[in-house]
N, C-alpha and C positions, 0 to 999 in steps of 0.2 A: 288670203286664202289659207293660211296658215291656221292648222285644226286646236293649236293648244290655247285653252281657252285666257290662259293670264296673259301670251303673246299678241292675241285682238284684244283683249281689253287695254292694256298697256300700251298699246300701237308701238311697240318697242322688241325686237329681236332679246332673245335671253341673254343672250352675253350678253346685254346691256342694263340687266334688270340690277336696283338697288335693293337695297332696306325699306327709304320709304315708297317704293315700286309695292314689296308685297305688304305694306303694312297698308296702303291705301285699297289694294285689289279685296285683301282680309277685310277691312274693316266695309266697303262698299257692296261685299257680298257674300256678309253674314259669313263669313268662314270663322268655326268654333273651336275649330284644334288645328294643332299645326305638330307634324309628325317628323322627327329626325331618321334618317336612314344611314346607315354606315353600312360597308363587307365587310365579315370577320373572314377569322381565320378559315374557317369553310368556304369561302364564297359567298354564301349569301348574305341578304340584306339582311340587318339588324335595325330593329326599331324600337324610339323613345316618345313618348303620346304625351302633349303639352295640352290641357284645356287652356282657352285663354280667359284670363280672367279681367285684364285690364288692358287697357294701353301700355301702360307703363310696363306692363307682366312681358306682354308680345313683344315690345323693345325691348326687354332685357332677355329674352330667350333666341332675338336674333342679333344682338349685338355682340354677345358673350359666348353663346355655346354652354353645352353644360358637359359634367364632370361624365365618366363611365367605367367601367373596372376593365384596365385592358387586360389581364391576365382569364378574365372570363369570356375573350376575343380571340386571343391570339395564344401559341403555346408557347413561344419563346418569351414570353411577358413574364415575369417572376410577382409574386402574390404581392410580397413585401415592400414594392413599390410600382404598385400595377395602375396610380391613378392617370386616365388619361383627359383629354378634352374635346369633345368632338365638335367642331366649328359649321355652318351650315353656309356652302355653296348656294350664294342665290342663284343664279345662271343655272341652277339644276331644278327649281321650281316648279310642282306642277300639284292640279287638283287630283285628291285621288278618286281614285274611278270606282270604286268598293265600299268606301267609309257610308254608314246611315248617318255617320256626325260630318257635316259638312268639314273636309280639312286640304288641307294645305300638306303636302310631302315634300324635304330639303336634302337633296345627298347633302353629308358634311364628310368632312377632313379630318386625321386627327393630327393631332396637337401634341406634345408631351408637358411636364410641370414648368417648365422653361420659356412654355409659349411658343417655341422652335416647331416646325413639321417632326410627327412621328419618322425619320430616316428609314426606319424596316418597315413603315406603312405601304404595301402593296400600291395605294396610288398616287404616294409621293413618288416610291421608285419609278412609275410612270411618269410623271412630271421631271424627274430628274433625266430619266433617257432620252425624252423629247429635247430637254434644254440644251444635254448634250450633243444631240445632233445636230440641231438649229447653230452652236458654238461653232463647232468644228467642221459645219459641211457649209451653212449657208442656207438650208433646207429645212421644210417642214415635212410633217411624218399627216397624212390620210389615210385614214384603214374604215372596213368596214365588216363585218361578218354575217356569216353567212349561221343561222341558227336551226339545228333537225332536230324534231324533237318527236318522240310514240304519244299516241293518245290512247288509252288501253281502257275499254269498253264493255258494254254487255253485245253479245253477238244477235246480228242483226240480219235476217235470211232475206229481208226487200233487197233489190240490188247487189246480188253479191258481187263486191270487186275481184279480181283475177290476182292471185296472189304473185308477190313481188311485181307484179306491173301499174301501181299506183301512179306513175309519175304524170301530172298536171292533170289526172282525174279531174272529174266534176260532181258537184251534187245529181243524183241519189246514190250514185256509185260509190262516191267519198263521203263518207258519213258525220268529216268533223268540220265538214269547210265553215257554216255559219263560226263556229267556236275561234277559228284561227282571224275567220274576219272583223269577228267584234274583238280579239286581240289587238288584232292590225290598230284597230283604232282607238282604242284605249291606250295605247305606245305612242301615236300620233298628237296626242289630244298632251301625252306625259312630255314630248317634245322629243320622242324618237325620230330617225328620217328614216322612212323605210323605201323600199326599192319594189318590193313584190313580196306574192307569198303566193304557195301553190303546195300542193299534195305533193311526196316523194315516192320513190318507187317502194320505198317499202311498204307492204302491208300484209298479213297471214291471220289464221283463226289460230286458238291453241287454247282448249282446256274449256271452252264455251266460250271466251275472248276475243273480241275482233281489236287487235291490234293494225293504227292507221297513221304513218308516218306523215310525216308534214315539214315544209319550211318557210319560216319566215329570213327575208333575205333585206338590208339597210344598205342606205347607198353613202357614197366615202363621207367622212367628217374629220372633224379634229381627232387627232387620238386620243386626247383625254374624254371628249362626247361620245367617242365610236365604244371607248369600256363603259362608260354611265347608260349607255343605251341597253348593251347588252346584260347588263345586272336587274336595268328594269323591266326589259323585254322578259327576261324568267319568271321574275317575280310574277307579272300581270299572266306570261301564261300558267302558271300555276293555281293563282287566286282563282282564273276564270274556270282551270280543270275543279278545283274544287267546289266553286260553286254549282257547278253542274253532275256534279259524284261523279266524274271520274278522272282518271289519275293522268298527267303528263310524265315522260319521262326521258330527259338530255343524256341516258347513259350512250357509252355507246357500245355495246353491244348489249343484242335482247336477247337471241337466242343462236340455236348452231345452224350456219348455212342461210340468214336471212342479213339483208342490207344492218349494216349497223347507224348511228347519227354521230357524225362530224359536228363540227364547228368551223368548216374552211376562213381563214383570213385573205380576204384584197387588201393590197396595201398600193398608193402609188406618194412618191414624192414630190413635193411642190417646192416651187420658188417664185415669188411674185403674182400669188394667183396662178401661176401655172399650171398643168402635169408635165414633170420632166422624164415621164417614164415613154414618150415616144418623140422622137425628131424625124423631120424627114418621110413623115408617114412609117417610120420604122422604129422597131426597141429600140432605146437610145441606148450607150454606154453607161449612162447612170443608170437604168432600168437591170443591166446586163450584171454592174458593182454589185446591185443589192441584193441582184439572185442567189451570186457568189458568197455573199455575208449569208444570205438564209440558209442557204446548203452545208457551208461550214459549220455553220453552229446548229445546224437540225438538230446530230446525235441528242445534244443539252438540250435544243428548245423543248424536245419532248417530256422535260420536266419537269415546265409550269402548264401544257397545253396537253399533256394523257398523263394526266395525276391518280391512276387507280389501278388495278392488274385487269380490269376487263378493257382496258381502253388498249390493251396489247394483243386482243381477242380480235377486236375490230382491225389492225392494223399488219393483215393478212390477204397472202395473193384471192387475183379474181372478185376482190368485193367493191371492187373502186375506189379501194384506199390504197396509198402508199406506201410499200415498203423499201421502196431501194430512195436512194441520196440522186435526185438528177432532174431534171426540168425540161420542158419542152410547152410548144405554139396548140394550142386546143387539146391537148392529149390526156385524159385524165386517169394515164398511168402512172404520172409521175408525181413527184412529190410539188415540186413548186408549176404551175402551170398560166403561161401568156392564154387569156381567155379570148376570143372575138373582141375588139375593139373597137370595129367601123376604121381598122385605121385605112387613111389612103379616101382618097372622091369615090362616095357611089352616088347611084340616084334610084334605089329600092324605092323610095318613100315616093319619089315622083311617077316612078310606074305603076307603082301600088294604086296611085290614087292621080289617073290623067288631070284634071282640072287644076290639081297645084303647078304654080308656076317654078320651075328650077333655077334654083340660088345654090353658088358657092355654101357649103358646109365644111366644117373643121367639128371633125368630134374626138379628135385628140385628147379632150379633157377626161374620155370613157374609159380609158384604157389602162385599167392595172394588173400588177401581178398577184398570185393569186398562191398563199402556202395552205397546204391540204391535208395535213398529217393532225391539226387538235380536233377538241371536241370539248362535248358538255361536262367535265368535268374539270375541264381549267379553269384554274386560278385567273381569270380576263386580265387584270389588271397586270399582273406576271406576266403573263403571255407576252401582251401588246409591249412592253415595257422589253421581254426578252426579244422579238421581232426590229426595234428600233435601236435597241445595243446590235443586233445585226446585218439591218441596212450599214447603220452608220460603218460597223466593223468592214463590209464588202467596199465602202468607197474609200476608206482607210486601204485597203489592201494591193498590195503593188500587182500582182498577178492575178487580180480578180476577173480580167476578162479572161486570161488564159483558162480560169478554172470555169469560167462559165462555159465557155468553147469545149470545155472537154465533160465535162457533166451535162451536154444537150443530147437529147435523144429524139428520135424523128417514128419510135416505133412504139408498139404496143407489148411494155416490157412483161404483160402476164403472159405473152403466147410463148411458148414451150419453141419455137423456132427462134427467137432471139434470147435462148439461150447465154449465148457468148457475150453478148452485148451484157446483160445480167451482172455477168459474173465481173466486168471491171469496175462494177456499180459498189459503193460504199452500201451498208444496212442500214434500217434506223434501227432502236434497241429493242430488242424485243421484248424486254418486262422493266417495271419500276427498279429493279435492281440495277439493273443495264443504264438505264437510264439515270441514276444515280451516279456511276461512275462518271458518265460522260459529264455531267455538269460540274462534278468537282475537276475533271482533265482540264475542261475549258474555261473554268470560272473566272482567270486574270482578264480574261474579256468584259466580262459583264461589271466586272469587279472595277473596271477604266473608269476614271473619271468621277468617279466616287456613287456612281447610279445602283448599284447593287451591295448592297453592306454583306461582307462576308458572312454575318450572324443567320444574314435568312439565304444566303448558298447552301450552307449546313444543315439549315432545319432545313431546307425543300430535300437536301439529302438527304437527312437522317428518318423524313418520313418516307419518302419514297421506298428506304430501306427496311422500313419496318413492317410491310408489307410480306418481307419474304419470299419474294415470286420468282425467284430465280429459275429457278426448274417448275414453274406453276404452266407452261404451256404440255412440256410433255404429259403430266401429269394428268392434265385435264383431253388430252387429246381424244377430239370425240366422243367424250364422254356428257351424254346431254343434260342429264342429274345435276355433274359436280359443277356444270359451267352456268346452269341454272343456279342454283346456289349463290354462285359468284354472282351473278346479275344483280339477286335477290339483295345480299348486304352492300353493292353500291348502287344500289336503284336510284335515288336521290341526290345524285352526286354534284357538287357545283351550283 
């Protein structure tokens, strides 16, 4: 039942897929080009268009990779010796869902002249965090994200929806659900695993515009799958915004006083096929370590996961985002948040529906933690990459229960009566400047084990920094014009 079409053809799962895997699929089903995809330095995908010309041509293009100018990639790349290599991931294989030229799409890797992994490659540093944790803990890293994204519109007077009350809408109310579901499946068919999708509570008119938020939600995978998914989940939502005139958009914030789009991360840790993130029907102590590591190093993570001055707009009381340092069981005041889980026996499903018969269930596998504070303008592969430097750092940590114990909160930190609770709470930062500092205070962390190359600590600071936004909240306070503006030049972010 698996929707991606080279996976039934191949009757073989992607991680298992070769060389002659896709040169047989190509060649049995007329596929005429075959398309390299890499992230640049932006985030987005980058693409190289191979016609095929021969057999021999399609084996030397996936045996070899070809050459590409990293310095027109990445900013830290210097001119004068910018050649790189980009290598193509078969296991990331899939038909694209847009081309009129029948083709084939391969994330690739890059490479340096040495043949070595690019070391500052945003998804080496991934591969490098995972290895280090699996080293040193024993454990595997699963994550999955959660993606919100505007679809911005001509306004439409049939069904008008009830502004900010979008959440799991339906069509005629919801006006983009077809759009989000031929998404859904176009991600499915690319080898995404998705989990659900549904309308979000944002939505408003403004200026003759019906703006209508939405999310698509994937369910846990490897950590290097869980970033490949979310770079092609954009892509595809964008192609399909485009093909239909009109525009998608992962900022996160849109405008003053309206929901903004996150990016939330689930993460849980495994050993053996396991989730180790509940024992007992309860958070386990491991689950309890890696909270402690996300919370410690929040102030920094918010350096690869809110990479712009508006993503500090979004990251303000009463919107349902985060701003204090602290965790808690279903509360989505806090930053790190324990979702439902099913943990413990129920038997819903058997009341729900008298004729099934009731069986022992364990849904313990469901159950992870959940950081709240990115968004669509993260660096994914950074992100995920800074999240498993701090799992790993939480179970490294001698008093990480103590600090989970004391960063738990049981209340709803936006009401104005928990106050005092508030005020023992840690901040996250409030602009890219802020945010800058913290990741250089904390960098010896990320910097462990050789997973984070000093060279792109510096640059993620030195951009953060060039931003200027230090005083850009007073500045803009309330002010609908100038924060519009802001929106306008990161509309496209990530």
């Amino acid at each position: 039942m698996n929707p991606n079409p080279l996976v039934q053809y191949l009757n073989k799962p992607a991680s298992e897929f070769t060389k002659a895997d896709l040169i047989k699929y190509i060649e049995d089903n007329n596929i005429e080009m075959v398309n390299f995809r890499y992230v640049g330095g932006d985030g987005r995908l980058k693409t190289l268009n191979f016609v095929i010309s021969s057999l021999d041509h399609l084996n030397s293009i996936l045996s070899t990779g070809e050459r590409c100018d990293g310095s027109s990639l990445f900013p830290f790349i210097k001119a004068d010796s910018s050649d790189l290599y980009v290598v193509p991931r078969y296991r990331t294989a899939f038909v694209n869902p847009f081309s009129e030229v029948a083709a084939i799409d391969i994330l690739c890797s890059y490479y340096n002249k040495d043949g070595k992994p690019l070391e500052s490659s945003p998804e080496y540093i991934l591969r490098k965090a995972h290895a280090a944790l699996k080293e040193t803990t024993g454990l595997s890293f699963e994550v999955m994200g959660e993606l919100e994204y505007y679809i911005i519109s001509e306004l439409d007077d049939l069904y008008p929806a009830v502004d900010q009350k979008g959440y799991h809408e339906s069509a005629p109310f919801a006006k983009w659900e077809f759009l989000r579901t031929e998404a859904m499946d176009a991600m499915a068919k690319a080898g995404c695993l998705i989990k659900y999708g549904h309308s979000e509570v944002g939505n408003f008119t403004q200026d003759g515009k019906l703006f209508e938020q939405n999310e698509i939600e994937f369910t846990p995978t490897t950590l290097e799958d869980a970033a490949d998914q979310l770079v092609i989940a954009k892509w595809i939502l964008r192609s399909l915004a485009y093909k239909y005139g009109v525009t998608v958009t992962f900022a996160p914030k849109i405008t003053v006083g309206k929901a903004g789009s996150g990016m939330h991360i689930h993460t849980r840790l495994v050993k053996d096929g396991l989730n180790q993130m509940v024992g007992n029907g309860k958070l386990s102590d491991i689950a309890k370590k890696a909270i402690a590591g996300y919370l410690e190093l929040a102030p920094s993570l918010t350096a690869f996961g809110n990479a712009n001055p508006t993503s500090y707009f979004r990251l303000v009381p009463h919107q349902e985002a985060p701003t204090n340092i602290c965790w808690g069981d279903r509360n989505r005041s806090v930053l790190v948040r324990v979702p439902l889980g099913w943990a413990g026996e129920n038997n819903m499903i058997f009341n729900a529906n008298p004729l099934e018969k009731p069986v022992k269930q364990d849904h313990s596998q469901l159950q992870t933690v959940e950081f709240r504070c990115p968004d669509g303008s993260a660096d994914i592969y950074l992100l995920l990459a800074g999240l498993t430097v701090a799992a790993r750092h939480g179970l490294e940590m001698e008093n990480a229960l103590e600090l989970a114990e004391k960063w738990y909160v049981d209340v709803n930190i936006f009401d104005d009566k928990h106050k005092e609770r508030v005020s023992q709470l840690n901040q996250l930062p409030v602009s890219c400047w802020e945010s800058a500092a913290m990741l250089e205070k904390q960098a010896e962390i990320y910097e462990q084990y050789d997973v984070f190359p000093k060279s792109v600590i510096e640059g993620v600071a030195r951009k953060l920094r060039s931003f200027n936004d230090e005083q850009l909240r007073d500045q803009v306070h309330c002010n609908k014009e100038k924060l519009q503006d802001l929106v306008d030049k990161y509309f496209h972010c990530g």
